[in-house]
N, C-alpha and C positions, 0 to 999 in steps of 0.2 A: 482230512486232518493230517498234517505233516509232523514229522517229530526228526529232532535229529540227535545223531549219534550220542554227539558230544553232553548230549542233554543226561545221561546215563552213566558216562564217564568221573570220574570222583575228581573233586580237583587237585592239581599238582603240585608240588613247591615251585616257584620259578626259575630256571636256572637257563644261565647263558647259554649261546651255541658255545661261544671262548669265554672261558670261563677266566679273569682278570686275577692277578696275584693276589688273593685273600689272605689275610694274615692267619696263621694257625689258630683253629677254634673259635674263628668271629663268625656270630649267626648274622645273617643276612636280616634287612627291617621288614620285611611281609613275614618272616618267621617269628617275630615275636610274640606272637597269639599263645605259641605253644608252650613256652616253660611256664611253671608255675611263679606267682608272683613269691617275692622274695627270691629268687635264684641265681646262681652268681652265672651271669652270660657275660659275654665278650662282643662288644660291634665296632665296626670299624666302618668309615665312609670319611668324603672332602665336608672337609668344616664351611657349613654355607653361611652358619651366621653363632653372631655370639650375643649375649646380651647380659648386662651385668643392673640390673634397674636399681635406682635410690634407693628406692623400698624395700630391697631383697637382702637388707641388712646383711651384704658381703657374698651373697651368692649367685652365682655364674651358672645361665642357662647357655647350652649348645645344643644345635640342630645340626646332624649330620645327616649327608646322603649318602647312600651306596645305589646298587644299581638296581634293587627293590623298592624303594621309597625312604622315608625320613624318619629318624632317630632320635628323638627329646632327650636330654643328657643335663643332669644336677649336677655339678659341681658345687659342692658347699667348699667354704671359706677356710679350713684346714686342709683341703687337698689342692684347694686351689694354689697354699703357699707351696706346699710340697711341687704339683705341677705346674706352676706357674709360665714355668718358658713353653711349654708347649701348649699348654691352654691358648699363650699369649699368641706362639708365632707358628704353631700347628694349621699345615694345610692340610693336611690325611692324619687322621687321630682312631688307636684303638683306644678304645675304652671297657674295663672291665668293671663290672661294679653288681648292683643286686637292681631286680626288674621290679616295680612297681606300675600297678592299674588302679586307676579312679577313674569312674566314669568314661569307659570306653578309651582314655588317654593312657596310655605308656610311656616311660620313663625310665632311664636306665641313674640311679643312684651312682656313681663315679666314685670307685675306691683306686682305681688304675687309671694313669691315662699316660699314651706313650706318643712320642709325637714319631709317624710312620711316612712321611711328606717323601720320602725318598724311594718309596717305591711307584711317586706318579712316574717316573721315567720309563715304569713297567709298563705302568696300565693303560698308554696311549702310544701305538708305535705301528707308523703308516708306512711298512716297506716299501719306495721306488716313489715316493711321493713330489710329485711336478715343483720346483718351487714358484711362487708364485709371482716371481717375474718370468718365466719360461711357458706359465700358462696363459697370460695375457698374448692378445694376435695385434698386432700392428696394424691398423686401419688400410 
């Protein structure tokens, strides 16, 4: 019977080798298991989708990613007017708000949202990088 180490080992938070310009005080989306529901957390991740449905009488779902997994994000219908430009034209969004669990789902309640789009020029930067007509070979 074989066993190994790692079997014994507790598990870790995840964190990058390079660790990307994280805005001050955003938990990452695998961490959110840990605060207590009701807590006022901070996440931040690229806005992958938005959704505003008929039925949701004025309220704005957001799914963000960071580089742990995805973010469920309520926006209700008075923050939405307050945050509107960046709800609307946010590509990197923190959002501050309070944590909610039902049924195994998470949800961050949106009392904050800041549109943070200016720090992708951080979070992707390929020093010496070929461009890509110099990488093509001529037959």
């Amino acid at each position: 019977m074989s066993m190994s180490a790692s079997a014994h080992l507790p598990a870790l938070p995840y964190r990058p080798a390079q660790p990307w310009p994280r805005p001050p005080h955003a938990i990452v989306a695998a961490d959110l298991s840990v605060p207590p529901v009701g807590a006022r957390v901070a996440v931040a991740g690229l806005v992958i989708l938005r959704q505003r449905p008929g039925t949701a009488k004025g309220v704005i779902f957001l799914t963000l990613e960071d580089e742990t997994g995805t973010v469920n994000v309520i926006v209700w219908q008075n923050r939405y007017a307050q945050f509107r430009r960046a709800v609307v034209a946010g590509r990197l969004l923190r959002v501050t708000g309070r944590l909610q669990r039902d049924n195994g789902v998470v949800h961050v309640v949106a009392d904050q949202i800041e549109d943070i789009s200016a720090l992708l020029e951080q979070l992707v930067h390929i020093p010496d990088a070929p461009a890509l007509s110099s990488a093509r070979k001529s037959p």
